[in-house]
N, C-alpha and C positions, 0 to 999 in steps of 0.2 A: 076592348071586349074581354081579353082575358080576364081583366082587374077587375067588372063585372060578375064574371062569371067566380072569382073567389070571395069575394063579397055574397053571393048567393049561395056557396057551398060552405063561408060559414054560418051565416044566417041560419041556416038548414040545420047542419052539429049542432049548434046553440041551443035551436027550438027541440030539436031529438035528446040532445043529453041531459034540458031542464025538469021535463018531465019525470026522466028515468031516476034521480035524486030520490024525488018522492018515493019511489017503488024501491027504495035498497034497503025499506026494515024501517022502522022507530028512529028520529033522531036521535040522536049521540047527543051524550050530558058533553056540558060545554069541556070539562076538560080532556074528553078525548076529541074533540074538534080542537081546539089549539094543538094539543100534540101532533094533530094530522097537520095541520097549517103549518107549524111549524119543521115537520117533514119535509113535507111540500117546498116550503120556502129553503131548505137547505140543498134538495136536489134541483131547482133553480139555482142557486148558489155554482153550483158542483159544474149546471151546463155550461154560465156565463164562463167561466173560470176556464172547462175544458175547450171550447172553444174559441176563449183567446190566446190558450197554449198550443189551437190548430190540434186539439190532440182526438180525432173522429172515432176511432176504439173507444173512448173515453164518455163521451158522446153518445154513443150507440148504447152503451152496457147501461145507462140512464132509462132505455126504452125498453119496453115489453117487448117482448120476443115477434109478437102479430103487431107491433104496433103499426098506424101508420099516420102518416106527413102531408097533410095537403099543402101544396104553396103555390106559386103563381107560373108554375113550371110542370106541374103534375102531381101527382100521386103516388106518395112511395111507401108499400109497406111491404116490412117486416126490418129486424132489426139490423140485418146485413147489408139489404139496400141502402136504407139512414145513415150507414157507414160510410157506403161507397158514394152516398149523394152530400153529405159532408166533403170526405178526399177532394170532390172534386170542386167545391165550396171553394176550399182553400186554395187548392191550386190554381184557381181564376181569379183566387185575389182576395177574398172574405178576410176581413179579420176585423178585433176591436169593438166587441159585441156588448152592448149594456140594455139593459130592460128594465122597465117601473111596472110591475104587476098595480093594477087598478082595481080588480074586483077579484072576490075568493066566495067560494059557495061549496060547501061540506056536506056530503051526506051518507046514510050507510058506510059503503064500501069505496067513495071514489070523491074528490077532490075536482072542482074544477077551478081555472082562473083566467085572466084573461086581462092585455095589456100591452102596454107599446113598445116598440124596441128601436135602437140604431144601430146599426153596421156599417162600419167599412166597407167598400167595393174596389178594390186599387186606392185610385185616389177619390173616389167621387164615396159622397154620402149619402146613403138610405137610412129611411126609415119607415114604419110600419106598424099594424097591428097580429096581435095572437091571442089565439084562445087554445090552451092545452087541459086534456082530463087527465088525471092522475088517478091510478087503480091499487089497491093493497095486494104486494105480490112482498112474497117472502116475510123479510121482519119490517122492509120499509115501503115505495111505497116506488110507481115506476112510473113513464110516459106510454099511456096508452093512444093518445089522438092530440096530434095538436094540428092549427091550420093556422097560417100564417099568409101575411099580404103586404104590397105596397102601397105607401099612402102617396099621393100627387105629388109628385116635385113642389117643393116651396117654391112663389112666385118667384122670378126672374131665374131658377135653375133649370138647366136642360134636362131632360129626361132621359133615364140610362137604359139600359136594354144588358141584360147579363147573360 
């Protein structure tokens, strides 16, 4: 039920942040849409990286200050929780985090994208989908919403519970 019900809250983000694209102003000539992408694509860079150094500070200063985190555990926002709900990531065994971003959509003021990842759990493997929107704050660019899920155990694996 829970996995359900993250599958419908992101469904929900998706269909709410598509529209809003349109509404951020005139599109962007194509090269400030590559320069946002390629933002984008560096502060994914920056997550994978701090988070398989366990570094949750590091992690956190990624996200906007209101941001928040749906996953398959709850809802956490603002950027000091994302900290503390990383800390405790780690300390149950997270690590070894890699992502394929699949889709990028630019518009006005905010980036979104959306994509699979894998994770360590102890010893056991997950894997999953996300969808994160990135918002322009300061010179570059931050994590304002991401949601995150797990996809079914591949056949013959047992199903973890974290």
């Amino acid at each position: 039920m829970n996995r359900s019900l993250g599958v419908v809250v992101a469904s929900m983000l998706i269909g709410l942040t598509l529209p809003a694209f349109g509404q951020q102003g005139g599109p962007e000539n194509p090269r400030q849409i590559a320069e946002a992408l390629q933002a984008v694509q560096e502060v994914g860079r920056q997550y994978v990286a701090a988070y398989n150094r366990q570094d949750a500070a590091a992690i956190a200063s990624l996200f906007a200050e209101d941001a928040v985190r749906v996953t398959p555990y709850g809802i956490i926002q603002g950027r000091e929780a994302i900290r503390s709900h990383f800390e405790n990531a780690f300390k149950a065994g997270s690590h070894d985090l890699s992502d394929v971003v699949r889709v990028y959509r630019a518009s006005g003021t905010a980036v979104w994208e959306a994509g699979s990842y894998t994770v360590q759990v102890g010893q056991r493997h997950r894997r999953g989908y996300f969808a994160t929107t990135f918002v322009r704050e300061g010179g570059g660019f931050k994590i304002r919403d991401v949601t995150v899920n797990f996809a079914p155990p591949v056949s013959g694996q047992q199903p973890t519970t974290e």
